[in-house]
C-alpha positions in Angstrom: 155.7 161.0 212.9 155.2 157.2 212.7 152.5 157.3 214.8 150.4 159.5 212.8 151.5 157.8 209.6 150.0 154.2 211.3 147.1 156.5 212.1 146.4 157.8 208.2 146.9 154.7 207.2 144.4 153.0 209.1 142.4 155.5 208.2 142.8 155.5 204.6 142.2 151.9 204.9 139.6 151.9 207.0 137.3 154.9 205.3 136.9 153.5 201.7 135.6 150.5 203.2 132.5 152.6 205.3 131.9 154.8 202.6 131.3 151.3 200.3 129.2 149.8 203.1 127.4 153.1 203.4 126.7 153.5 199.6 125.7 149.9 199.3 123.2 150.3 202.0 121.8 153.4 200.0 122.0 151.2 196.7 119.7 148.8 198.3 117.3 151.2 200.0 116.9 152.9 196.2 116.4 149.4 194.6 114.5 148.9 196.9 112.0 151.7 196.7 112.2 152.0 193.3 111.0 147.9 193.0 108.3 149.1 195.4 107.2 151.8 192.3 107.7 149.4 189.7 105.3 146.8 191.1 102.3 149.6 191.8 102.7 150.4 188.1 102.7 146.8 187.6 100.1 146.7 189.6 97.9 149.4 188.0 98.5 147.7 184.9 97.0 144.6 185.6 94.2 145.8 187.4 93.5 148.0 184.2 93.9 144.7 182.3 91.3 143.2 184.1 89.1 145.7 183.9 89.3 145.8 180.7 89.2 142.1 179.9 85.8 142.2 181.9 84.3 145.0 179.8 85.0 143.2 176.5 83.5 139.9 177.8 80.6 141.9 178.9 80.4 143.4 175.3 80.9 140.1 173.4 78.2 138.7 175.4 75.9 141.2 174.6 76.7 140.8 171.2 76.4 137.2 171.1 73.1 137.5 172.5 72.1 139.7 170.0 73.5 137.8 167.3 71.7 134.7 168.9 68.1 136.4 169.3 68.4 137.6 165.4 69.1 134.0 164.2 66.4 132.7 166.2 64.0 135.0 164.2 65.2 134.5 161.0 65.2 130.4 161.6 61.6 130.9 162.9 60.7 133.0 160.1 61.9 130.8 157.6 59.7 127.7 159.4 56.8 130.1 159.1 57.5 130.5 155.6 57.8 126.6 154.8 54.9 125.8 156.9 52.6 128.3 154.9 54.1 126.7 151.7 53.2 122.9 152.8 49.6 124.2 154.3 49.4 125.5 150.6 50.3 122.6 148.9 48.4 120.5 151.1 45.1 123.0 149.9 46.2 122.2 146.2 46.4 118.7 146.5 43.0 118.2 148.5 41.1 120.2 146.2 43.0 117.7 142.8 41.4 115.0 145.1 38.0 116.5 145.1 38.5 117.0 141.4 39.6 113.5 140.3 36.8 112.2 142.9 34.2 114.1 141.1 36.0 113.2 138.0 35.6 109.5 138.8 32.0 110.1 139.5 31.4 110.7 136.0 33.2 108.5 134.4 31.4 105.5 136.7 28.4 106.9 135.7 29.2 106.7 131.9 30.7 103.0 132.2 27.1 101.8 134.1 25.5 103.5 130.8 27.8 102.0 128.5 27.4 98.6 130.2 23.6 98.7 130.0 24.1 99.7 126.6 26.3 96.8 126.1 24.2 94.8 127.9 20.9 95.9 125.5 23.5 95.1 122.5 24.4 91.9 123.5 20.6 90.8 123.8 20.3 92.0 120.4 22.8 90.3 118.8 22.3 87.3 120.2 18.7 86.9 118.5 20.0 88.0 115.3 22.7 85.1 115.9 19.7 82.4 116.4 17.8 84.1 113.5 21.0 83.6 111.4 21.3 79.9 112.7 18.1 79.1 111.5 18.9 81.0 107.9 22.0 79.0 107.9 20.2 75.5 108.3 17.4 76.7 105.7 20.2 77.7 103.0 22.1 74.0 103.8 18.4 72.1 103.4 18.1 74.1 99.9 21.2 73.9 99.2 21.6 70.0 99.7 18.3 70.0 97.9 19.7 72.4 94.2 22.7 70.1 94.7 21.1 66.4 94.2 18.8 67.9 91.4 21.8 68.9 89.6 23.7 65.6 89.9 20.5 63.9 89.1 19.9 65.7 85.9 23.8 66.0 84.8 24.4 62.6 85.8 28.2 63.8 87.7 28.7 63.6 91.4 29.8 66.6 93.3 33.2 66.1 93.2 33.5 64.8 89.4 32.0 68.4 88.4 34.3 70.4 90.8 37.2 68.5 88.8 35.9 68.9 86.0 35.5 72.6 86.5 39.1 73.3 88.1 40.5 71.5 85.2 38.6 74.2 82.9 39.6 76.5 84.5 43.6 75.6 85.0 43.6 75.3 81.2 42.4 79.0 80.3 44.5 80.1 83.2 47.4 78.9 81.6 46.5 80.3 78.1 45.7 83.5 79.4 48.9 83.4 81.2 50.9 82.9 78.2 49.1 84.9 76.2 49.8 87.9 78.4 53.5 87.0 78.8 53.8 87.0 74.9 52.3 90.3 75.0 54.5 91.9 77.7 57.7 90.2 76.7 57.0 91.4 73.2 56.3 95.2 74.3 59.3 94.9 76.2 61.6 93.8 73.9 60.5 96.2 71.5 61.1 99.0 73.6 64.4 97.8 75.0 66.0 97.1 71.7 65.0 100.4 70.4 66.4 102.2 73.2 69.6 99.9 73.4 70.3 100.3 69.7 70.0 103.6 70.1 72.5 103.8 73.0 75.0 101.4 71.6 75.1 103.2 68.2 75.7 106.0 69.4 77.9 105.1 71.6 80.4 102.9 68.7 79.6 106.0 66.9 81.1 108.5 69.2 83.7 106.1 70.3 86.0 104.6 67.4 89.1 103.4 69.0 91.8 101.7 66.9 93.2 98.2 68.3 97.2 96.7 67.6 97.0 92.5 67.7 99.9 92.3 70.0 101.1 88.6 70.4 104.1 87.0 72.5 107.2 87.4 70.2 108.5 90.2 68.9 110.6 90.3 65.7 114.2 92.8 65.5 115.2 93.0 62.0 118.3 92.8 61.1 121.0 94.4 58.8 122.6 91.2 57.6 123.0 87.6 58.9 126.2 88.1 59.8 125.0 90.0 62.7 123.4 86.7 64.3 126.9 85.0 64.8 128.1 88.8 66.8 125.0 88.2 68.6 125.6 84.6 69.9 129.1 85.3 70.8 131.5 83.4 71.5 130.5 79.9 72.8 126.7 81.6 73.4 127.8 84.3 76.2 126.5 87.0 74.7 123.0 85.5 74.0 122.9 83.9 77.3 123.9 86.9 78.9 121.1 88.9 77.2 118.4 86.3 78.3 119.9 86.1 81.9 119.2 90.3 81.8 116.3 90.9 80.1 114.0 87.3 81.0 113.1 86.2 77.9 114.3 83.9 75.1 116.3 84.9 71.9 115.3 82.5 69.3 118.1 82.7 66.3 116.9 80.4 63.4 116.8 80.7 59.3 114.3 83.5 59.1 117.1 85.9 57.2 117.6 89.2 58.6 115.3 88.8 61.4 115.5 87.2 65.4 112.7 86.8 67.3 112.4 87.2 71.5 109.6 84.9 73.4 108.5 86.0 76.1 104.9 85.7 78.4 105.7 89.2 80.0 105.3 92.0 76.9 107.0 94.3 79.4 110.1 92.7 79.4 109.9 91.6 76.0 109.5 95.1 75.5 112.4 95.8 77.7 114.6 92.9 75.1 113.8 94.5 72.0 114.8 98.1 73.2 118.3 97.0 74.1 119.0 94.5 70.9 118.0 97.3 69.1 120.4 99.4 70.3 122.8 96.6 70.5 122.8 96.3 66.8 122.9 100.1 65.9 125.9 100.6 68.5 127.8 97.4 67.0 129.8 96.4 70.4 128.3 93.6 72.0 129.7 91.7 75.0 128.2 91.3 78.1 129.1 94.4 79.6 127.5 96.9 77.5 124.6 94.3 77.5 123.8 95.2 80.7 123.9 98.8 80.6 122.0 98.9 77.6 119.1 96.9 79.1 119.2 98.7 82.3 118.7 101.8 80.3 115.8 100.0 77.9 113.9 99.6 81.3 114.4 103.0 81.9 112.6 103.8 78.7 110.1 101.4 79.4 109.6 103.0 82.5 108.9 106.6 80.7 106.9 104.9 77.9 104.7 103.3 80.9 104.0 106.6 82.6 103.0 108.6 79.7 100.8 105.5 78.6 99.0 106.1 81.8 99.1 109.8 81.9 97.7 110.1 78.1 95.2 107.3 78.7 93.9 109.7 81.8 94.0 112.7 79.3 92.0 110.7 76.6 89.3 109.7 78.6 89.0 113.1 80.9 89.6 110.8 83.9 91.7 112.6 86.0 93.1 112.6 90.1 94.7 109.2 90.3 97.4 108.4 92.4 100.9 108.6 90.6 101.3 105.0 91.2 98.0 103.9 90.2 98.3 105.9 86.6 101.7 103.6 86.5 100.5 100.2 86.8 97.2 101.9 83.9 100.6 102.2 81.8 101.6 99.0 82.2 98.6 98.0 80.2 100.1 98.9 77.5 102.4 96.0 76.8 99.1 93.5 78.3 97.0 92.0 75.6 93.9 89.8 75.7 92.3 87.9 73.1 94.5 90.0 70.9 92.7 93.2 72.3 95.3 95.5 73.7 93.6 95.9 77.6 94.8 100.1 78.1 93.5 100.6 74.6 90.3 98.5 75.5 90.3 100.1 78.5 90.1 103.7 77.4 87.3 102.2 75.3 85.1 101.1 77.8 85.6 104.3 79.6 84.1 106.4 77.0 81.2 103.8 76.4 80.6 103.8 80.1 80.6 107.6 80.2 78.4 107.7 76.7 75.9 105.4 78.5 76.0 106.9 81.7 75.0 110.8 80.0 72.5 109.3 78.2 70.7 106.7 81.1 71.2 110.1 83.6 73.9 108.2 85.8 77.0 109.2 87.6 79.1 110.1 84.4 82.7 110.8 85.9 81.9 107.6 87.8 81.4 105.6 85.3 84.3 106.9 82.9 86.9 106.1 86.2 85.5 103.0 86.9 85.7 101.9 83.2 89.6 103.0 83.1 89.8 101.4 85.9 87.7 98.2 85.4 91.0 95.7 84.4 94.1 97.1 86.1 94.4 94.2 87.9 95.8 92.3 84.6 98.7 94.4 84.8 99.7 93.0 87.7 98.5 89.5 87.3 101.8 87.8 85.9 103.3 88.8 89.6 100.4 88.3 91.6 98.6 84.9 92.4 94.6 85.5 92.3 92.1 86.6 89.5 92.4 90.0 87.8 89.3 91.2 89.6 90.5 90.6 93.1 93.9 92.2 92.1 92.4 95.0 90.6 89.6 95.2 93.8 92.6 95.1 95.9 95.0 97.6 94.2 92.1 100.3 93.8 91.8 100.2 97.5 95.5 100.0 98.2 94.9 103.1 96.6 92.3 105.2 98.1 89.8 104.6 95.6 85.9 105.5 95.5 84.0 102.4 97.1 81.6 102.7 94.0 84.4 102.6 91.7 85.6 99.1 93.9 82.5 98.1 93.8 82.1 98.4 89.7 85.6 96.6 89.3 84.3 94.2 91.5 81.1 93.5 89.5 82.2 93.6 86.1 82.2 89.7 85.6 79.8 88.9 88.4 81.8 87.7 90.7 79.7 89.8 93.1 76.1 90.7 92.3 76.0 94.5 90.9 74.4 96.8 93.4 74.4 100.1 91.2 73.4 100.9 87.9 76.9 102.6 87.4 78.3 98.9 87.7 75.7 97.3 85.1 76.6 100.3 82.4 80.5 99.0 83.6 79.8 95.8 83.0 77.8 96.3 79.5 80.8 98.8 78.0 83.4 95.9 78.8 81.3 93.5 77.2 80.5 95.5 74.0 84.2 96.6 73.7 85.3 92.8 73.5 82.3 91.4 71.3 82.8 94.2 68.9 83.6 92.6 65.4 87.5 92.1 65.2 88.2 93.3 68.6 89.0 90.1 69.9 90.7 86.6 68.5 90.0 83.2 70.3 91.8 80.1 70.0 90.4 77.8 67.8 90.2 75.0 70.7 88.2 77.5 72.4 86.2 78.3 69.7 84.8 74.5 69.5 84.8 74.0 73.1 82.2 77.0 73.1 80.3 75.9 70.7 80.1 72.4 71.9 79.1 73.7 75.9 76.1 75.6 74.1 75.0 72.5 71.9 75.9 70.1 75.3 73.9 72.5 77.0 70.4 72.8 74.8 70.6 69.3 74.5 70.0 68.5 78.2 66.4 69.5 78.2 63.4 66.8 77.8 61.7 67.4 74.6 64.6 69.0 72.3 65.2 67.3 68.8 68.2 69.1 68.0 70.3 72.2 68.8 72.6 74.1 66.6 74.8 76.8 67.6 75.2 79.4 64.8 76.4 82.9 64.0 80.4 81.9 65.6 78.7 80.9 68.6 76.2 84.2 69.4 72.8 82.1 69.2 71.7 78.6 69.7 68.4 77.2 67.7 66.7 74.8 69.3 64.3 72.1 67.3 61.8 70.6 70.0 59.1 68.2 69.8 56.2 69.4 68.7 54.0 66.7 70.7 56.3 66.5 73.7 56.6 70.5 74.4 53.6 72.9 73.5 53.9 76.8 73.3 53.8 77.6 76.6 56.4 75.5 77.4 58.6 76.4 74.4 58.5 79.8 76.2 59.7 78.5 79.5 62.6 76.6 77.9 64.2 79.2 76.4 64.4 81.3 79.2 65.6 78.3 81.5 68.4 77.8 79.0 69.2 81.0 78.7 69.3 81.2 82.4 71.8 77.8 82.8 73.8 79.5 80.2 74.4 82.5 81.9 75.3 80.3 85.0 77.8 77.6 83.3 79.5 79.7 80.7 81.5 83.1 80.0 81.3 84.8 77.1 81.4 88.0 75.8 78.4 90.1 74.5 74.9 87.6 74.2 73.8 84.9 73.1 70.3 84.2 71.6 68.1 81.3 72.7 66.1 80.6 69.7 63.6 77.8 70.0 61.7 76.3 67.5 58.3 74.8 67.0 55.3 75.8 65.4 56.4 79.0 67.0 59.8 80.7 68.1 60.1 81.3 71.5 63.3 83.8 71.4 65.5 84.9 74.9 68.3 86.1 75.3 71.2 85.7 78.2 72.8 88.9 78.1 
């Protein structure tokens, strides 16, 4: 029993082991063969592969060839193409050679006829040259010859006759000379005074515009004396504290009933006169309510200044100006010169300007804006330094302004030359609104020193007796030497001192150059 146990279990040992041993020999035979299948597929593969690959390199290069042989054709084609072109060209251009050779041809031809032509010409000439040479020398010989009898016989030489002669003829020169420029300075004066009346008639006609003398006080009445001593105050505050606000001086003296403010600037004299105004009608016054009171005067001012501007733009049909620009026109108001009120002259020359302009065919509306426009630089001329015409110049561009309109503002006192006719009929509307009788006042030192410049001025010239300037200063009359300056030169002086006038003087409207001799020879420097 022990025995065969030790037997089993040698066996049972010893079997599993064989049969593993056995199957992994038949593992690796199967592996085996079927690695031996695997590779003949593999095998099979490749070779198929191959094959392949070979075919599609064969077809490739067939293609390529093809390809090749086609491009080779077209590329030869093409040079077959371009070489028939340049033989073609080449044909052209030969036969424009055989043209322009046979063309040449011709043309040497017609120059060898031409020169012989020239050649045949130039012979003539030249004997008609030698004929006229010996012409020449005859006419000299007989000329020489008239020449001696006549000196012989008038008993001159040649060149006491020739001065003699130029001397004749200088003199009737010179009368003809003036005798035409009488004739043409008269026609022309004739027909420019008709046609200037005409237009300045019609134009004060159409235009009557009525002027306030405005000075540099202003008088506030008063309802008793009494109220002086309220407006002093005590120990001067309130008066001092009305001139600190307002700019100008209070002048309290005897005049009863009645205080007078000074002041340069009439807008804040303006301004003053408001608030004492209301000063006296409200009864308090102390420094306080002065200065709310003149802080609301300048608020009227303010109101009366834009509606001066705005009705002077409705008066004169002048409309499209900047808000600000229509202001400072209001300011005007309140700016006098020569006792002429300048927005009241202003609107004036506007509608002489555009009266003018309809009837000489220019730029109406131009004209009419340009004359509003002509002096707004004296409202601003108390605050800035420079002449009203550069202001104004300067404040219409600011502005946006026409050029043309500058350009008239610029012009109207010559201080540049006017370029336009729209700046002459300008410059004529300002001057006949200021010479117009009563529109203006002058200082009586001003007066005189006019009148002397004019006399100072005539007096200058060689030949003048005496000189009188007449009619407040609008001519001069000249009494010359009758045997010191003849007609002609009558005429000449007048216009050269009308001339020098116009140069060293300003004045408004013209003055007339009357000189005086046997004749008058009249100018004017307008």
């Amino acid at each position: 029993m022990t025995l065969l146990s030790s037997t089993e279990a040698v066996l049972y040992t010893v079997l599993p082991i064989i049969g593993v041993l056995v199957g992994a020999v038949i593992g690796i035979f199967v592996f085996r063969a079927y690695q031996s299948k695997k590779l003949g597929a593999a095998k099979q593969a490749a070779n198929k592969m191959v094959e392949d690959a070979v075919n599609e390199v064969k077809e490739m290069r067939k293609t390529a060839t093809r390809e090749a042989k086609e491009e080779l054709a077209k590329e030869r084609s093409e040079q077959e193409k371009e070489l028939r072109e340049k033989q073609a060209n080449i044909s052209r251009s030969e036969q424009r050679i055989l043209q322009r050779e046979e063309t040449l041809d011709k043309k040497e031809q017609l120059l060898d006829k031409k020169s012989d032509d020239l050649d045949a010409q130039r012979n003539a000439l030249a004997q008609k040259h030698a004929e006229a040479d010996k012409l020449k020398v005859e006419l000299t010989d007989a000329r020489n010859k008239i020449v001696d009898e006549i000196q012989h016989v008038a008993g001159l030489s040649k060149e006491e006759a020739k001065s003699q002669l130029i001397d004749l003829i200088r003199d009737e020169a010179k009368h003809d000379a003036a005798k035409m420029v009488r004739e043409i300075d008269a026609e022309a004066k004739e027909e420019a005074d008709k046609r200037a009346k005409k237009i300045v008639s019609l134009a004060v006609q159409r235009c009557a515009v009525d002027h306030s003398a405005e000075i540099t006080v202003s008088t506030v009445a008063l309802p008793n004396d009494d109220m002086k001593g309220r407006i002093i105050g005590r120990e001067g505050r309130n008066i001092r504290a009305l001139e600190t606000a307002t700019g100008c001086d209070l002048i309290i003296d005897d005049t009863p009933e009645a205080v007078v403010l000074s002041c340069f600037d009439p807008i804040r004299r303006e301004v003053a006169r408001i608030a004492l105004e209301k000063l006296i009608s409200d009864g308090r016054i102390h420094p306080g309510r002065i200065e709310d009171l003149v802080e609301k005067a300048q608020k009227e001012v303010d109101v009366k200044i834009k509606e001066a501007g705005e009705n002077a733009m409705y008066e004169t049909g002048v409309f499209g100006l900047n808000p600000d620009l229509a202001r400072i026109l209001g300011r005007l108001r309140f700016r006098t010169s020569y006792g002429q009120n300048v927005l009241r002259h202003s609107i004036e020359t506007s509608n002489l300007a555009g009266i003018m302009a309809a009837e000489l065919g220019a730029n109406v509306p131009l004209c009419k804006r340009a004359g509003l426009l002509h002096d707004i630089g004296k409202a601003l001329d108390h605050e800035i330094d420079g002449t009203h015409v550069s202001i104004g110049v300067d404040v219409a561009k600011k502005y946006k302004e026409n050029k043309d309109v500058v350009h008239c503002i610029a012009a109207h006192h010559n201080d540049v030359e006017p370029e336009t006719i729209e700046a002459v009929i300008v410059q004529c509307a300002d001057a006949i609104s200021g010479a117009r009788p009563g529109a203006r006042r002058e200082s009586l030192d001003n007066y005189v020193k006019r009148l002397e410049k004019l006399e100072e001025i005539a007096n200058s010239y060689e030949g003048v007796e005496k000189a009188f300037a007449v009619q407040a200063g609008r001519e001069v009359r000249i009494i010359v030497k009758p045997e010191v300056i003849d007609d002609v030169k009558a005429m000449y002086m007048s216009k050269e001192i009308a001339k020098q006038i116009e140069q060293d003087m300003q004045y408004p409207g013209q003055i007339k150059v009357n000189v005086i001799r046997e004749t008058r020879a009249v100018e004017y420097a307008k």
